[in-house]
N, C-alpha and C positions, 0 to 999 in steps of 0.2 A: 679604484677610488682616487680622485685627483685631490693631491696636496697642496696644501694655500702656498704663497712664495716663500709668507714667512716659515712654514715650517719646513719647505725647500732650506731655505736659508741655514736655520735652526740645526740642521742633519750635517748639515756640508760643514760649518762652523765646528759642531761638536769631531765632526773628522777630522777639519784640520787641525782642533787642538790636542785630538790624539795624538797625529805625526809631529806637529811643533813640540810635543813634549819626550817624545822619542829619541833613545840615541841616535837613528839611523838618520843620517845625512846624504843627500846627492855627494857620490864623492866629487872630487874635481876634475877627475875623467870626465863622467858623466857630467855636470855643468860646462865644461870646458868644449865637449862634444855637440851642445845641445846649439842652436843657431835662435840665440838670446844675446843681446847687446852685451859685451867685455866687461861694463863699470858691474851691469848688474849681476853678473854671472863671479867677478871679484867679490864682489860686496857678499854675495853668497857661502862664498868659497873660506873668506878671511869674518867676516862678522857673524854670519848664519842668519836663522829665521827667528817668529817668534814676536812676543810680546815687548812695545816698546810705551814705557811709562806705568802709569798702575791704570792698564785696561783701556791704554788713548787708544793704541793704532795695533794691529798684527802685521807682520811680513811672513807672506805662507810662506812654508819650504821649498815650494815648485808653482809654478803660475799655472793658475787654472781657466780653462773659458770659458768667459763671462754664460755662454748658453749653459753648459755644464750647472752653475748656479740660480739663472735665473726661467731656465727650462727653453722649450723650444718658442715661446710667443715674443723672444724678445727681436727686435728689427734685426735682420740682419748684418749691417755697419755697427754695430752693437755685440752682435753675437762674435763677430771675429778677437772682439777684444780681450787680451790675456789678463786675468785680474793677478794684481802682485801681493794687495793687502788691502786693510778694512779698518774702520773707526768704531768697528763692534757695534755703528748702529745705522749701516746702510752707505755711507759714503767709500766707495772705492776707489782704489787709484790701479792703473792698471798700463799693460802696451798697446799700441796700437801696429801688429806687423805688416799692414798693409799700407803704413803712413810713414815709412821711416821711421817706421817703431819711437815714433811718438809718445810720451807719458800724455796719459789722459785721465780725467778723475772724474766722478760725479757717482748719484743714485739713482742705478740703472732702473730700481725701483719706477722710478716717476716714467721711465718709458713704454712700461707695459701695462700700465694700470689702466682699465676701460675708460672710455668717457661717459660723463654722468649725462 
């Protein structure tokens, strides 16, 4: 049975609000080991993840790819990209490691939706 995106969505979200509310943290080995740009691997290490404002934005604990969430139909130049966090209603901001890990934002949404 194939799953709509939103409820793709829906799944991955309610996971990563399990781990964001989690003691367990990437230690700073492990972030320090991982090959992620230095601000954002500090920012993890000294501020952590998590919810920022009342329900604005999340920063997951660990970046995920973008296919990972939005399944396999998404373009390729697309699927590479690491999602870092969300605005709880579709706009992501994420890396790009194939661009000098570039910040990149948008909803990845509008890229895989059929044409009418």
């Amino acid at each position: 049975m194939n799953q709509s995106l939103s409820q793709r969505i829906r799944l991955i979200r309610a996971k990563l609000m399990q781990v964001s509310r989690s003691p367990m943290k990437p230690t700073p080995e492990q972030m320090l080991s991982a090959n992620l740009p230095l601000d954002y691997r500090t920012f993890l290490i000294e501020i952590g993840s998590g919810e920022i404002g009342d329900m604005k934005f999340i920063i997951y604990p660990t970046p995920i790819k973008a296919r990972e969430v939005y399944g396999s139909d998404i373009p390729s130049h697309l699927g590479r990209i690491l999602l870092l966090g969300d605005d709880f209603n579709g706009m992501c901001i994420g890396f790009d490691p194939e661009n000098d890990w570039r910040v990149v934002e948008g909803d990845w949404r509008i890229a895989i939706l059929p044409e009418a």
